[in-house]
Z-matrix of the N, CA and C atoms (Angstrom, degrees):
N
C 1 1.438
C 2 1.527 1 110.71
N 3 1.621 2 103.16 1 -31.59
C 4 1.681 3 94.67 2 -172.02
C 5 1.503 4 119.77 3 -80.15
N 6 1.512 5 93.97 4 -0.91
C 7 1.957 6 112.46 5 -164.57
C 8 1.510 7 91.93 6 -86.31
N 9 1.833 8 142.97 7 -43.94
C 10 0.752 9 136.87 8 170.19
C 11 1.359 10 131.67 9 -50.80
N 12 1.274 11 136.45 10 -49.12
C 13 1.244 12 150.96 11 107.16
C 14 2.113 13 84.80 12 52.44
N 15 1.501 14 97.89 13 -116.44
C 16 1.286 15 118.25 14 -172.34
C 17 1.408 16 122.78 15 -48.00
N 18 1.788 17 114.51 16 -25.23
C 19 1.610 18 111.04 17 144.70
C 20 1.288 19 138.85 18 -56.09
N 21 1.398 20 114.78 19 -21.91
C 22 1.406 21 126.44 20 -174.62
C 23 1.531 22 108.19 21 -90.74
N 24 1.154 23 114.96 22 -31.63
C 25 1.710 24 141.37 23 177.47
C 26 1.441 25 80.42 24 -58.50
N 27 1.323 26 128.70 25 -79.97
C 28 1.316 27 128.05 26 -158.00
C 29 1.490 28 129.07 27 -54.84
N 30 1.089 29 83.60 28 -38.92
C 31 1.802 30 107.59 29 176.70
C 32 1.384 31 118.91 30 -71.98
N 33 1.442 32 96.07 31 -32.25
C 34 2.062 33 100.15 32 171.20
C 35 1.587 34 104.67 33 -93.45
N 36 1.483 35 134.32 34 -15.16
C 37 1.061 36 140.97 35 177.62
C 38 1.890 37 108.05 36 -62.91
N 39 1.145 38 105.58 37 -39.42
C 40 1.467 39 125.04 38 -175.82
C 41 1.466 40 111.53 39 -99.38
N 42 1.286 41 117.70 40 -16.65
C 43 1.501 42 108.46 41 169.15
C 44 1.561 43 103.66 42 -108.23
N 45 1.108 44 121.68 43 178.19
C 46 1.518 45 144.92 44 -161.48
C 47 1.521 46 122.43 45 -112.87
N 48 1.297 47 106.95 46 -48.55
C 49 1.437 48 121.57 47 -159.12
C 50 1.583 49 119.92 48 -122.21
N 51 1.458 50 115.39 49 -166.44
C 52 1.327 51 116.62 50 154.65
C 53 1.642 52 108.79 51 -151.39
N 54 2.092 53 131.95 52 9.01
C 55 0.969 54 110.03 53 164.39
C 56 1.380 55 76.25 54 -166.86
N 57 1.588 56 109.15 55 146.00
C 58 1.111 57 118.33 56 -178.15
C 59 1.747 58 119.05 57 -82.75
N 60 1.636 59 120.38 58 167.37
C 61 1.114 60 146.53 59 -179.83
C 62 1.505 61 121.08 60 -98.59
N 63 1.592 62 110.99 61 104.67
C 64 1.672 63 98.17 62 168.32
C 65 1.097 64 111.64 63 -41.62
N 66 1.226 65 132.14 64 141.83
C 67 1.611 66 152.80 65 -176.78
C 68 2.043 67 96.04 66 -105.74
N 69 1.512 68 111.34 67 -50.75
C 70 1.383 69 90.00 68 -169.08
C 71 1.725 70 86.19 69 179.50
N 72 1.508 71 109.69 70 78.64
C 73 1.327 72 124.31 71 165.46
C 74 1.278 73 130.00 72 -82.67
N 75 1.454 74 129.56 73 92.30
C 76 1.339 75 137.08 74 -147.43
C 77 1.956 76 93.43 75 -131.99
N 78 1.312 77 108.91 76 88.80
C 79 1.608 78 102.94 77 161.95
C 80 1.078 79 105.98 78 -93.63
N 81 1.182 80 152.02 79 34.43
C 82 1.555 81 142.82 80 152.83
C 83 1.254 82 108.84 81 -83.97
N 84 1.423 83 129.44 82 4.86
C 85 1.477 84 124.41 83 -167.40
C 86 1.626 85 98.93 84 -85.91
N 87 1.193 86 126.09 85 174.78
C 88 1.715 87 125.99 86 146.64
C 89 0.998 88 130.59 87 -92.91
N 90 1.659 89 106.38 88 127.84
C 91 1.320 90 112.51 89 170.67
C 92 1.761 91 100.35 90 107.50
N 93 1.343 92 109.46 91 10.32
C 94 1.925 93 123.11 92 -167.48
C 95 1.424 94 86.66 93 -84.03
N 96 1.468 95 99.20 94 121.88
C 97 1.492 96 103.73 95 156.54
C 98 1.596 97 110.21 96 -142.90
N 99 1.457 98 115.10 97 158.36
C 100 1.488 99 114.08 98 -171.00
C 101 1.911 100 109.64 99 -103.57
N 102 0.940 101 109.75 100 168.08
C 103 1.703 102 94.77 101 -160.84
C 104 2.066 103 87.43 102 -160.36
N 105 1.017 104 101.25 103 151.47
C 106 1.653 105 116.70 104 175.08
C 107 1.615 106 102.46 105 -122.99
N 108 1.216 107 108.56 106 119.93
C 109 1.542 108 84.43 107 169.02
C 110 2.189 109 98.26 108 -131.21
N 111 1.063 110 109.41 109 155.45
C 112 1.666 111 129.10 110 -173.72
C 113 1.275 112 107.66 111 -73.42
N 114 0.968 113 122.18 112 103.78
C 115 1.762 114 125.43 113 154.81
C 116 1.541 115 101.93 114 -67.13
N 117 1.293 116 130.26 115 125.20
C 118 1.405 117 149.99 116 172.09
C 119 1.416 118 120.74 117 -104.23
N 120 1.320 119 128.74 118 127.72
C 121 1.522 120 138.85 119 166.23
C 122 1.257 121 101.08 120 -84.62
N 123 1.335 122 129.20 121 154.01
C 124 1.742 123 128.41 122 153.81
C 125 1.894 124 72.89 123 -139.60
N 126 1.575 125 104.59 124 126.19
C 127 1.215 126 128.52 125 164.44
C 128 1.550 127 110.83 126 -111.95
N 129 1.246 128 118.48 127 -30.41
C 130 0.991 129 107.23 128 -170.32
C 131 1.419 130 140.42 129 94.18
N 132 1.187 131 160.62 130 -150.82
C 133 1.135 132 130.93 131 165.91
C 134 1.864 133 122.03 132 -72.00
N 135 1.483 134 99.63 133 -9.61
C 136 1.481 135 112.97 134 -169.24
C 137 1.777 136 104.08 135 -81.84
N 138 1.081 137 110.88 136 105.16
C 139 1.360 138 115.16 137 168.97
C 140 1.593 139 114.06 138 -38.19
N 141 1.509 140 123.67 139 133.26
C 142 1.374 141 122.67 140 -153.86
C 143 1.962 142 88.99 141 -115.17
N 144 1.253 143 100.46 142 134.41
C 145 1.471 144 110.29 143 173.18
C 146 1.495 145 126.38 144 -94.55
N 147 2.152 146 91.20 145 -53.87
C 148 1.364 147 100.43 146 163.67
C 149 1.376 148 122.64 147 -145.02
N 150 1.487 149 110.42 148 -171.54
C 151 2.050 150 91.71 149 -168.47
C 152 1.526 151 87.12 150 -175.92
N 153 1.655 152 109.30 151 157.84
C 154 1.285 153 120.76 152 -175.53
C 155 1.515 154 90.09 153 -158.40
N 156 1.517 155 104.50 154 132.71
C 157 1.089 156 113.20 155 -169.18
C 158 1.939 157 95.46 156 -138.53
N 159 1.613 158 111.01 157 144.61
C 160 1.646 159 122.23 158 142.23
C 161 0.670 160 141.08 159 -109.57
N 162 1.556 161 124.89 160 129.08
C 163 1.342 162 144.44 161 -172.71
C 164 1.181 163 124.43 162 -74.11
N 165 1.279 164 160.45 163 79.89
C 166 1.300 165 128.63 164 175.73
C 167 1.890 166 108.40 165 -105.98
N 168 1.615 167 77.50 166 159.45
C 169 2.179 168 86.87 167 178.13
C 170 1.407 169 82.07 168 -103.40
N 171 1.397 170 119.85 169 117.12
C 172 1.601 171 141.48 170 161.72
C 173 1.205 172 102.92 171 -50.15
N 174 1.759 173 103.22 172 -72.79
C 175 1.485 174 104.13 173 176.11
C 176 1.706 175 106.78 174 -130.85
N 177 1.991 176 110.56 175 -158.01
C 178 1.448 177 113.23 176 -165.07
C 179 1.651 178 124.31 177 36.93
N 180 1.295 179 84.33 178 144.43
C 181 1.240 180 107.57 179 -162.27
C 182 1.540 181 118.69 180 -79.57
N 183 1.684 182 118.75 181 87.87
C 184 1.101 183 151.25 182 -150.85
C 185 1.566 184 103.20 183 -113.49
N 186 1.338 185 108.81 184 128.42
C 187 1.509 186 123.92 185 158.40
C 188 1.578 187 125.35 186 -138.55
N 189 1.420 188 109.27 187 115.11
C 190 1.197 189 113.02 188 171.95
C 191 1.892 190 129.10 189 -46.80
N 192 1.213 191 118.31 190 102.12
C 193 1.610 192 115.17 191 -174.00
C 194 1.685 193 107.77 192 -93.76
N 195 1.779 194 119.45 193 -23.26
C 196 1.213 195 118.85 194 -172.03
C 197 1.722 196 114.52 195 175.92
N 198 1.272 197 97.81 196 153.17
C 199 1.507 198 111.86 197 -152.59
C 200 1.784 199 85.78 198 -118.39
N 201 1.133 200 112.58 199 134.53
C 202 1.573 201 131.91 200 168.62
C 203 2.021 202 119.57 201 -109.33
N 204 1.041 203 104.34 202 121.84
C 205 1.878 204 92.13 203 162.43
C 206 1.542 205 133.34 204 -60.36
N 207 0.974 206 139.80 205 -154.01
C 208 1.348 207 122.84 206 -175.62
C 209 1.939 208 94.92 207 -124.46
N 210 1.108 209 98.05 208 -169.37
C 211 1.452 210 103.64 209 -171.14
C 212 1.865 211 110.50 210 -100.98
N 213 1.416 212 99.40 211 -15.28
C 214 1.599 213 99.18 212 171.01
C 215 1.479 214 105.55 213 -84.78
N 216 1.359 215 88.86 214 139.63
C 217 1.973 216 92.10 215 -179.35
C 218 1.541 217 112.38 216 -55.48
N 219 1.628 218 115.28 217 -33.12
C 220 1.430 219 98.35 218 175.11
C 221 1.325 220 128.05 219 -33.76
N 222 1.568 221 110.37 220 -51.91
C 223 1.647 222 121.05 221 -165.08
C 224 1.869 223 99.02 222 -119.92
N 225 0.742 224 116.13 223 37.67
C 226 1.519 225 119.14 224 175.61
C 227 1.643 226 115.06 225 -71.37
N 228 1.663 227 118.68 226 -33.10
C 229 1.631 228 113.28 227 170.38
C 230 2.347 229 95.70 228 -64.33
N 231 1.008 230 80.24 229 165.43
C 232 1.602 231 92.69 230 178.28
C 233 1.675 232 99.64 231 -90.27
N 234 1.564 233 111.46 232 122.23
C 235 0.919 234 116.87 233 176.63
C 236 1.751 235 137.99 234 -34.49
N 237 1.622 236 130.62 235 158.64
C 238 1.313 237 117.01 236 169.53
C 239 1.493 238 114.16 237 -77.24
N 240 1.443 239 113.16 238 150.18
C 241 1.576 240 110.69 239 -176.42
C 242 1.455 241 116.45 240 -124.09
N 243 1.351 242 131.67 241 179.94
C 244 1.500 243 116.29 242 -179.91
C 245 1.633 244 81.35 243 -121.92
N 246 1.545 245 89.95 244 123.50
C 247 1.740 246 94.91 245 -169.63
C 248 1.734 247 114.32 246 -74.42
N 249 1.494 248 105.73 247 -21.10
C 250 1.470 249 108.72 248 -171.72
C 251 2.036 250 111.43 249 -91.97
N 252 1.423 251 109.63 250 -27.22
C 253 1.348 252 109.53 251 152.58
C 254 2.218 253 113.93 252 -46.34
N 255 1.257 254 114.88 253 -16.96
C 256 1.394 255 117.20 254 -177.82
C 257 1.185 256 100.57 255 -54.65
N 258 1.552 257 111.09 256 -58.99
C 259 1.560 258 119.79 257 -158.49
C 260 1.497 259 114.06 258 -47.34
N 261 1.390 260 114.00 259 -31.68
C 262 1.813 261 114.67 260 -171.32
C 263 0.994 262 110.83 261 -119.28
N 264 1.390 263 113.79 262 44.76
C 265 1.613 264 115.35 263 165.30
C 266 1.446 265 110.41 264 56.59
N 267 1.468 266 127.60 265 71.04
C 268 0.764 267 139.99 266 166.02
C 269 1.871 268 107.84 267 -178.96
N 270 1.329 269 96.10 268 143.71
C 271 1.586 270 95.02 269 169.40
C 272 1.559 271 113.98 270 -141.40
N 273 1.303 272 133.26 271 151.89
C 274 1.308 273 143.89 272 -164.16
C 275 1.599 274 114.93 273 -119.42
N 276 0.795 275 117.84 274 82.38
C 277 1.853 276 119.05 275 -160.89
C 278 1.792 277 102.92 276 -95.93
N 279 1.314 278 100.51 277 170.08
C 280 1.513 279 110.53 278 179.84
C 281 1.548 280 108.55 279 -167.21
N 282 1.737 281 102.80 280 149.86
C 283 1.424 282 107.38 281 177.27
C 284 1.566 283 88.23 282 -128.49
N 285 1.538 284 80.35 283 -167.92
C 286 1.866 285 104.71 284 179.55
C 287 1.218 286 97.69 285 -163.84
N 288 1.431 287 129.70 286 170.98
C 289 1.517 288 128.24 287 154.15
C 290 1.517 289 91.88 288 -173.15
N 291 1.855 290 90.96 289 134.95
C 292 1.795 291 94.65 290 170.87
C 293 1.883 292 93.91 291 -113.75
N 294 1.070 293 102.77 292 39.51
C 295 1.389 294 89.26 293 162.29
C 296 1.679 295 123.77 294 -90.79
N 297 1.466 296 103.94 295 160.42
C 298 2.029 297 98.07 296 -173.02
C 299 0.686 298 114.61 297 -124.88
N 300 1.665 299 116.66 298 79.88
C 301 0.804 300 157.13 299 158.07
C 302 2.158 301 128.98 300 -169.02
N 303 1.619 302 87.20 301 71.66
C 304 1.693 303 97.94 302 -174.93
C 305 1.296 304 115.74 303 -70.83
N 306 1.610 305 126.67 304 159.77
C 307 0.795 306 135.56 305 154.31
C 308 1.528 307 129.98 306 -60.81
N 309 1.119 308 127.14 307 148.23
C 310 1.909 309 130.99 308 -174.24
C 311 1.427 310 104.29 309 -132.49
N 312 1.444 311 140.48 310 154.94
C 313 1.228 312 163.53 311 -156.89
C 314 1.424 313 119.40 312 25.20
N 315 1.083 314 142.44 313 -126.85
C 316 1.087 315 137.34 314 -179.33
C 317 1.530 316 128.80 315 -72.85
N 318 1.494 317 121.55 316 81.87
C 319 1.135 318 110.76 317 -172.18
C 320 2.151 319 123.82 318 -111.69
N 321 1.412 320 86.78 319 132.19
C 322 1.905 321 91.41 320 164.27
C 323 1.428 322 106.82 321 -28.12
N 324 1.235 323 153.40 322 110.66
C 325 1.944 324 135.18 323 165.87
C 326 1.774 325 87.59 324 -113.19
N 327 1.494 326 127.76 325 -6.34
C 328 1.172 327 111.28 326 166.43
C 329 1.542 328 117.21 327 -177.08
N 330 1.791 329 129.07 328 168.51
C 331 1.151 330 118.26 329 179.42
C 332 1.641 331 98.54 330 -138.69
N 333 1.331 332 104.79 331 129.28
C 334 1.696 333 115.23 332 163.74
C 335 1.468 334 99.12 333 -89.55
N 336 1.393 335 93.33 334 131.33
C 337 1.576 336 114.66 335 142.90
C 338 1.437 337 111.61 336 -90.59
N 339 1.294 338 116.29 337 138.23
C 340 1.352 339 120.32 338 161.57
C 341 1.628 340 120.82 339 -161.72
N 342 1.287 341 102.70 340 166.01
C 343 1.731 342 115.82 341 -159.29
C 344 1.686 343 105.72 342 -79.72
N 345 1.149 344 143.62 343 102.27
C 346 1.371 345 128.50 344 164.50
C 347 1.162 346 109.14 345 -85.66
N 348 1.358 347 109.46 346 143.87
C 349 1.905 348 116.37 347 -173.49
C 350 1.288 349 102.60 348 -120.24
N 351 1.471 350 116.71 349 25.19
C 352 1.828 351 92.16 350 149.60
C 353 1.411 352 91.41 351 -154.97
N 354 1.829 353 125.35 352 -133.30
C 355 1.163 354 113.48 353 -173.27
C 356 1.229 355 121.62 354 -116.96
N 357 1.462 356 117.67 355 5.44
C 358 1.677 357 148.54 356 -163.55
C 359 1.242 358 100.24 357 -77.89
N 360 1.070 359 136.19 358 120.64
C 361 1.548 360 146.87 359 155.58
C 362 1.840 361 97.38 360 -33.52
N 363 1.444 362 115.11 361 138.17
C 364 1.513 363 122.68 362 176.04
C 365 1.853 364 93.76 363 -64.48
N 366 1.276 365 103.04 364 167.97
C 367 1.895 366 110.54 365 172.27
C 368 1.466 367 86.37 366 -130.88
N 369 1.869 368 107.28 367 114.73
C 370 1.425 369 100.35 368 -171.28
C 371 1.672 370 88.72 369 -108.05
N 372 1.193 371 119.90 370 160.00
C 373 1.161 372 123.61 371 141.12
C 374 1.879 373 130.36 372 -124.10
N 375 1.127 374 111.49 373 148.71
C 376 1.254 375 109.93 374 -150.64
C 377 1.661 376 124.43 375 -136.74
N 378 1.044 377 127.29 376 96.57
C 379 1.852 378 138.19 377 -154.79
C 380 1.268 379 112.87 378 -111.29
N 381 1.381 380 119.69 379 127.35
C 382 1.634 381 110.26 380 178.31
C 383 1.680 382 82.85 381 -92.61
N 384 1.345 383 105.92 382 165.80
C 385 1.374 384 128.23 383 -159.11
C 386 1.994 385 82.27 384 -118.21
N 387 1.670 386 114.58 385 -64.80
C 388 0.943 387 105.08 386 -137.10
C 389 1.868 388 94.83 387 -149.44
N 390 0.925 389 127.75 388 153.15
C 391 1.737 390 120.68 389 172.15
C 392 1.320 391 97.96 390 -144.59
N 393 1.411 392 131.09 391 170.35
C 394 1.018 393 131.67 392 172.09
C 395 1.331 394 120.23 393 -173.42
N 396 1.298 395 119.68 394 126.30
C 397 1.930 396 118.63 395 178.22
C 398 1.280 397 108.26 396 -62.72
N 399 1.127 398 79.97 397 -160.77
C 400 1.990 399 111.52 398 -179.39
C 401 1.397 400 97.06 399 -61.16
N 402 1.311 401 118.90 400 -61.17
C 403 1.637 402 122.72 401 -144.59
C 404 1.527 403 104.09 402 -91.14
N 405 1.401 404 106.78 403 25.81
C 406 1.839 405 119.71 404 177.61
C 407 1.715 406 100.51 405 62.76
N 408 1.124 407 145.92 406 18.19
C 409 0.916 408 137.58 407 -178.00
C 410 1.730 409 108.63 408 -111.67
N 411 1.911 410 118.00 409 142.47
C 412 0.870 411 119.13 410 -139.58
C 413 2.199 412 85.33 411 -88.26
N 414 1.433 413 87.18 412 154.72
C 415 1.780 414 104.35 413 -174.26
C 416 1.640 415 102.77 414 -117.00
N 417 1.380 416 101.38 415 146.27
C 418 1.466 417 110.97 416 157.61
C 419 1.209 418 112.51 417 -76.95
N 420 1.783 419 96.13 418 133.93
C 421 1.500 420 92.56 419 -175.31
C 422 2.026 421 95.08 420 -157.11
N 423 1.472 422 111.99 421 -176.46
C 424 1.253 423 90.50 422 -164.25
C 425 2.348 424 87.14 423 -138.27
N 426 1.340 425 109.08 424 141.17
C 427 1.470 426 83.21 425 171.36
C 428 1.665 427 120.35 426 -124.50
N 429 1.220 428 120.00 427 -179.25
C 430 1.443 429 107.82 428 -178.39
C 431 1.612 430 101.45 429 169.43
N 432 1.600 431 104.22 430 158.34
C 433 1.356 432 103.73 431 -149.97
C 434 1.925 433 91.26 432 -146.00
N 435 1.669 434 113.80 433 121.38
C 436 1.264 435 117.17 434 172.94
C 437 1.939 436 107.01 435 -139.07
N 438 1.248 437 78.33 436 168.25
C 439 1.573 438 96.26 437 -169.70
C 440 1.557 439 125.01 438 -53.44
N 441 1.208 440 146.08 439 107.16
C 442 1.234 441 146.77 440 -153.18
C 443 1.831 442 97.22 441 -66.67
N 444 1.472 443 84.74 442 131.23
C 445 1.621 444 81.03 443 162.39
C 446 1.772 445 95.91 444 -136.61
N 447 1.708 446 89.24 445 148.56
C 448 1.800 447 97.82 446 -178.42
C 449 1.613 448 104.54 447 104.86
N 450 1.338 449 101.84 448 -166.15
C 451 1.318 450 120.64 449 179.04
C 452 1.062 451 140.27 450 -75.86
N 453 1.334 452 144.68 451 85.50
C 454 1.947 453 127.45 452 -140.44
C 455 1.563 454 92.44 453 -64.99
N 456 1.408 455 112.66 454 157.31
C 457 1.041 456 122.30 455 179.39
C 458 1.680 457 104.11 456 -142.72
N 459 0.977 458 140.63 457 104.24
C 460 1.721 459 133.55 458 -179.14
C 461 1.356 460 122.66 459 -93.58
């Protein structure tokens, strides 16, 4: 527990925020549609504490409007973000949780909403930076990000 400590320091040291800012929400355009899509953990059997992941929109014309928590109480606040990665289509988010009781294998840790401005599926690409257990020490873990279907739930 005390090893986590100085990961989380780091991880909020490098991020900015805790919920993002429309930048430039315009549905009067054609072809504007709004879309959620799931940031996913696969930890594996190792209960996941913390994680930092990057986003980028490869391609289409994508704007972030809002950041959701996940549905396990671990990560249920909406993650921290690096607010100035927003501007270039890309965002860098992060959690933590000292709660005891973590999540294991594939988990929701978060959901973007965002604006697409034409009719092209976004081209996301998607990197865990960092995972980490209980005992602050870094975990194999795997990340990836698909299109929400259903009801958001945070």
């Amino acid at each position: 527990m005390k090893r986590i400590v100085p990961l989380i320091f780091l991880m909020l040291g490098l991020l900015g925020g805790s919920a993002p800012e429309a930048s430039r929400i315009n549905a009067t355009q054609p072809n504007v549609r709004f879309a959620a899509f799931d940031v996913l953990i696969d930890s594996g059997k190792t209960p996941l504490a913390a994680y930092q992941v990057k986003i980028v929109a490869a391609s289409g014309d994508v704007t972030l409007v809002g950041i959701e928590g996940s549905d396990q109480p671990a990560f249920a606040t909406a993650p921290y973000y690096d607010k100035h990665a927003i501007l270039n289509k890309q965002i860098i988010i992060a959690g933590y949780s000292l709660a005891g009781s973590l999540p294991t294998g594939k988990t929701r840790v978060a959901t973007l909403m965002v604006q697409i401005g034409s009719s092209t599926k976004p081209d996301w690409r998607i990197s865990l930076q960092v995972a980490g257990g209980a005992d602050g020490k870094q975990i194999p873990a795997t990340a990836s990000i698909v299109e929400h279907s259903g009801e958001i739930r945070p």
